[in-house]
N, C-alpha and C positions, 0 to 999 in steps of 0.2 A: 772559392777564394774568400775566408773568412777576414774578419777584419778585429781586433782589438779594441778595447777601449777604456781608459783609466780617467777616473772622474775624483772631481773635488771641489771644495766649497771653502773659500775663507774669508774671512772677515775684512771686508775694506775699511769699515767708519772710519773716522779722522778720530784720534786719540787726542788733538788738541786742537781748540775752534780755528775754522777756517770760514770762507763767507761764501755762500751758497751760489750756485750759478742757475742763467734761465730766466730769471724776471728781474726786470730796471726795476721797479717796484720795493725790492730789498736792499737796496744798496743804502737806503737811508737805517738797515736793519742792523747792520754791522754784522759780526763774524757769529754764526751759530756752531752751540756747545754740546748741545743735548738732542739725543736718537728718539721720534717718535718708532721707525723703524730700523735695525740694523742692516746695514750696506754690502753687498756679499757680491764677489768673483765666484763664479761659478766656472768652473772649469773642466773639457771636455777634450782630451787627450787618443788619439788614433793613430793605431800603428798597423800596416799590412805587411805581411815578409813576402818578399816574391823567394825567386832562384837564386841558388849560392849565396844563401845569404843577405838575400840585398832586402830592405824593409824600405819602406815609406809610411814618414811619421806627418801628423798635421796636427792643427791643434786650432781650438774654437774655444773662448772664452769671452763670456757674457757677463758683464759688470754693469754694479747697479751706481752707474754713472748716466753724466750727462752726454759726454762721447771723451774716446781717446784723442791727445792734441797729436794735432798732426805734426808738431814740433818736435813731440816726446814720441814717437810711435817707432821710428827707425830704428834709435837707440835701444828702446825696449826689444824688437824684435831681434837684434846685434845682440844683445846680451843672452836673450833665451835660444837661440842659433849656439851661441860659444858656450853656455852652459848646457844642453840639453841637444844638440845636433839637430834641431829642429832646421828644417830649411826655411828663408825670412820669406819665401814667398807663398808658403804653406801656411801662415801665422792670419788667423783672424781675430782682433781684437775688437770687439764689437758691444757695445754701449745701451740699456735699456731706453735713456734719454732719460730719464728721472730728471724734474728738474727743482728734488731736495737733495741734492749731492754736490761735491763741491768742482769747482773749476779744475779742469784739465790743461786748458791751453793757454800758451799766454800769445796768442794771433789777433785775438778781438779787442773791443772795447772795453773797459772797465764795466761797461751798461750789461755785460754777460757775465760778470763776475770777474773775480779775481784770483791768478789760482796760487796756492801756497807750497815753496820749496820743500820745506820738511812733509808736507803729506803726501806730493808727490814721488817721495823717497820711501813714503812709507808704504804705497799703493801697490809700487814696483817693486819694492822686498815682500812683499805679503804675495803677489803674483808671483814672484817664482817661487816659493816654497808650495805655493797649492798645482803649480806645477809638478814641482818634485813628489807631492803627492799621489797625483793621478799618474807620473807613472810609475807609481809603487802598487798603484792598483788595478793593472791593467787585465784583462781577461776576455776573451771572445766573447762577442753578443753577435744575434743578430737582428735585425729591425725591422717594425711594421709602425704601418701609419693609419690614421683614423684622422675624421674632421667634423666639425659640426658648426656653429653660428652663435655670435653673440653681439647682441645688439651697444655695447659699450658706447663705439664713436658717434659723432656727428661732425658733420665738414662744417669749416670754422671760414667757408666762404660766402661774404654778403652784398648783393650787390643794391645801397641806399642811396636813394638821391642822386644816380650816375657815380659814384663814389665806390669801391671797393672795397670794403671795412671788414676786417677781424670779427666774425658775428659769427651764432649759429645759425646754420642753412639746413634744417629736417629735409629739404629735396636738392641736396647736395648729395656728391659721391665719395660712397667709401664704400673700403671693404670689412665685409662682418664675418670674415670664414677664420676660424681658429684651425688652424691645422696643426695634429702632434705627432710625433714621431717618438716611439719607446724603443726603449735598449732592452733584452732579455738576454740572458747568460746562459751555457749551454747546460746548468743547472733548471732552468726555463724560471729563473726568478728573474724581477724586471729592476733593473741597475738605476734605469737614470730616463729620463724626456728630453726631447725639446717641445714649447708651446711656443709656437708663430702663429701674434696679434699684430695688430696695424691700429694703435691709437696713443697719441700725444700725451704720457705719464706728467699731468698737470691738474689734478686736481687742489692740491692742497698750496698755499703760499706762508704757512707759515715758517718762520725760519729756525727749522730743525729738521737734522737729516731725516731723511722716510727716500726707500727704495720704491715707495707708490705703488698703484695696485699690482703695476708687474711684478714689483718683488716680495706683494701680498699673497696674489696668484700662486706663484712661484712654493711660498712655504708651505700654503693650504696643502700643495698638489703632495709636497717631500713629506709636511705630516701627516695626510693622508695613507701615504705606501708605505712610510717607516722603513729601517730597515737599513738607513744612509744613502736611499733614496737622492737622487740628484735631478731639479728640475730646473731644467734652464728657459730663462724668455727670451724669446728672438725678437726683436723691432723692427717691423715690415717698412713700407715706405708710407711715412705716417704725418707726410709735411704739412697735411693740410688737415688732420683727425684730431678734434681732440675728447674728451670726455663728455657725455653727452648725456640728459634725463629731462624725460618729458619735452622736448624739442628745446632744451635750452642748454647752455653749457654746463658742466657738474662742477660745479666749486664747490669748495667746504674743508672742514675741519680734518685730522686723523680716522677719526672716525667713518667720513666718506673714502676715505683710502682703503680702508678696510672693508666697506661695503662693497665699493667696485670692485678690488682686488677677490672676494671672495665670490662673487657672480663670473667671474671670470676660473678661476679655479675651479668652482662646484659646476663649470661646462666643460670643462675638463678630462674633469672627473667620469662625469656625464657621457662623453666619447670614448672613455678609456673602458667604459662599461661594457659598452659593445664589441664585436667580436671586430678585429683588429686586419686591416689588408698587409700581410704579409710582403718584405721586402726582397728583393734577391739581392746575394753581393756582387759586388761588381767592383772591379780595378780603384782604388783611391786613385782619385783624378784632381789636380787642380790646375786653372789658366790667368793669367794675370793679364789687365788690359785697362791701359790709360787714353782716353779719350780728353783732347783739351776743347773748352767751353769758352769760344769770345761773350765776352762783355761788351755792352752798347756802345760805353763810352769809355773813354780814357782821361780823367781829368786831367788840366792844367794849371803848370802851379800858381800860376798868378788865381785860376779858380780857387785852388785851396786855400791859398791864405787870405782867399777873400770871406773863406768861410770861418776861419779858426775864434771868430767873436760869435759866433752862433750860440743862445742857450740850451741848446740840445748835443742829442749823440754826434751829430754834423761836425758839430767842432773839434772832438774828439779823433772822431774819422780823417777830418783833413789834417792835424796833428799827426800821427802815423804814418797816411800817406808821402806826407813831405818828409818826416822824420826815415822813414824805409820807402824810396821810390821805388823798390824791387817789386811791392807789392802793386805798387799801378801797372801792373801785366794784361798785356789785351785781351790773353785768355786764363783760364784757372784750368790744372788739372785733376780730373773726374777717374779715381781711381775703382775700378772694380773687380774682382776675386771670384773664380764659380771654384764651386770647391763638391764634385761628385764623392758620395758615399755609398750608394746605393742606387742599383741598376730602379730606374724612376723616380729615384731623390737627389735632389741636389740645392744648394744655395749660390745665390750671387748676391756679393755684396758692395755698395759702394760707400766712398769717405765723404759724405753728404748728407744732408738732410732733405728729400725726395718725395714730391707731390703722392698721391697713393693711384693716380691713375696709370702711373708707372709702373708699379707693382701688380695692378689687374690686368695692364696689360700682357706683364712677362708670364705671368702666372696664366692666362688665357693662350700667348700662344706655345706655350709650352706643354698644355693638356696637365697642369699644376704640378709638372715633375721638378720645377725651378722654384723655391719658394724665396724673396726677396730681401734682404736685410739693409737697412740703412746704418748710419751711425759706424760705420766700421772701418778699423785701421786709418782715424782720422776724420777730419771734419774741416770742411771749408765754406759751407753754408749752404743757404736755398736750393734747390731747382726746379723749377717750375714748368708746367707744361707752355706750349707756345700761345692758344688761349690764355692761360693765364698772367703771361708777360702781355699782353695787347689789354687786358683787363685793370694791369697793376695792384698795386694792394701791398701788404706785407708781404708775402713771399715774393713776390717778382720785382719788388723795386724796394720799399725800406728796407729791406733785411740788410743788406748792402751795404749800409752803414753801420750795423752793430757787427757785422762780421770784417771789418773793414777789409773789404774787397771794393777795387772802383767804380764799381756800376753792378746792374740787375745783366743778365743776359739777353745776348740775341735771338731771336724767336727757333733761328735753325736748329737750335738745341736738341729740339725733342726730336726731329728725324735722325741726328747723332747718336744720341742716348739707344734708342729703341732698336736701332742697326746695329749698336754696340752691341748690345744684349745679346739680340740676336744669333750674332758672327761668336759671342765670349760660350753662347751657351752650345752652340751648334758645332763649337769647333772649326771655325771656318776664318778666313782670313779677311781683317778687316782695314779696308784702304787709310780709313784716319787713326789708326791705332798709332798712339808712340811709341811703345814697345809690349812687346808680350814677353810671358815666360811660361813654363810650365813643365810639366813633367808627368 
């Protein structure tokens, strides 16, 4: 049962300035005009035909964004459904998190940026024509995987003073497995990757686009193999990883973008050398499954508008909140996608930003057949482990307010989460699911 696969690559950068999303920090920067790196959809197009005709199409597309708004994400998938029969719950759109690209959603604060009409007009015509591409270039492959280690991250958890602070932690957890998967055509020439990292694309704060080192990574890997070469980054769950040298955080200039970026690629490279674990094919599989996530608290409004004189994001958050009560919802929903390709490969993804012990653990009990993605088909903020909400810190309880959501979560989270996976990846029927789909 062969599978198909038409690939493509276009250019996203904004054509006129728009203002960068990801750091409160820039907002005093105004709109950035000029590419340290250019911004690219990468796109990964799959069709199987079963009996009489019948196919099943899917499609995986990796942009060197901060995430797709979960505002814009339906209608995008509505439109490539009625243009291309693609079915909306086959549709991965999934985000490297760069965070030199511009704003997607307009859910947040201003403190996350800003996003701008005309690019997001521009983003979504440039994604369907590299659609229409890939599947102009469709052609049987089959796929094997390799993996190896790169030391990139450090966990950006610290515990000072009894205080829980944004800090590098050298004996914090993460994960350092770089896992690829290549495409080869029945030419036995190799089409296209994927590279799945798990680390916070945050080195640089200058304000001008740069796809960061995943989408540094990403070019080394295409100019390396030549040929139209398509290499996509996947972003593991990376909530709490970010760039990491000599036990301290990696800040700096384009330059360090391109350094990391290329240590990451030349390991790449480095696995791709070695003789390769071939994959079998196996049925295009995907399952859909919403898990809702309570929140601690629920404000009230006399809370909020006690807050709205506050000189921070606080004031901000409680403006929204009163201005859209829809959003003071007890619980948020946790949207996640397993999307099988291959008999011991498969991905699950959710519309979050997702601690990394999440991702070790899917990946562990799954014997690494499951590899994890965040940032996909939208974005609603944090999630943290249950330790981590009893610890507080940015991801467990400020985050909250730049993603204005009413509160951090309730600790029972992570047994939801972990059961979810579980029940999404094993095929099995899950009691707190909202709804499933699949085919």
């Amino acid at each position: 049962m062969s599978i198909l696969l038409g690939t493509a690559k276009v250019d996203i950068t904004p054509k006129i300035p728009v203002p960068l999303a990801g750091f409160e920090s820039r907002r005093k920067d105004g709109s950035a005009g000029e590419a340290s790196n250019r911004l690219y959809a990468r796109i990964f197009y799959f069709r199987q035909s079963g009996g009489e005709g019948n196919k099943t199409d899917a499609l995986l597309v990796t942009a060197d964004l901060i995430w797709w708004g979960s505002d814009r994400v339906p209608a995008i998938k509505k439109r490539i459904g009625q243009l291309y029969s693609i079915a909306e719950e086959n549709i991965l759109l999934h985000a490297t998190h760069t965070h030199s690209g511009p704003q997607t959603s307009n859910l947040f604060t201003s403190y996350l940026g800003e996003s701008d009409p005309a690019y997001l007009e521009q983003l979504e015509d440039a994604l369907m024509e590299g659609i229409h591409q890939a599947g102009s270039s469709m052609e049987s492959v089959r796929m094997e995987q390799g993996a190896g280690e790169c030391k990139l991250g450090i966990n950006r958890r610290l515990e000072v003073d009894g205080e829980m602070t944004l800090s590098p932690n050298p004996d914090g957890i993460v994960d350092s497995e770089v896992k690829i998967i290549r495409f080869v055509t029945g030419a036995e020439l190799p089409k296209a990757m994927f590279v799945h990292y798990s680390c916070h694309p945050v080195i640089t704060r200058e304000n001008r686009f740069s796809s960061e080192f995943c989408g540094i990574a990403a070019d080394y890997v295409e100019q390396s193999m030549g040929n139209g070469f398509v290499c996509g980054y996947l972003q593991g769950f990376c909530g709490d990883t970010n760039p990491g040298r000599n036990g301290d955080f990696w800040f700096g200039s384009n330059d360090d973008v391109i350094a990391a970026g290329r240590i990451l690629g030349q390991t790449v490279m480095e696995i791709a050398d070695f003789p390769m674990q071939p994959l079998k094919s196996s049925p295009l599989e995907v399952r859909n499954l919403t898990v809702l996530l309570p929140v601690r608290h629920n404000p009230s409004e006399r809370e909020l508008e006690s807050m709205l004189d506050e000189p921070d994001v606080k004031a901000e958050w409680s403006r929204l909140l009163l201005t859209y009560p829809e959003r003071n919802r007890q619980a948020i929903p946790l949207e996640m996608t397993f999307m099988r390709l291959a008999e011991g490969f498969a991905l699950l993804s959710v519309n979050c930003e997702i601690v990394v012990e999440y991702g070790i653990y899917l990946k562990e009990k799954q014997n690494g057949q499951v590899i994890p993605l965040g940032y996909t088909n939208g974005m609603f903020g944090y999630v943290p482990t249950a330790r981590q909400i009893a610890e507080g810190g940015y991801e467990a309880k400020e985050s909250a307010y730049y993603f204005s959501i009413p509160a951090g979560f309730k600790d029972e989270i992570e047994d939801k989460i972990k059961t979810a996976m579980d029940c999404l990846a094993e095929n099995m029927d899950y009691a707190g699911a909202v709804g499933t789909a699949g085919n």
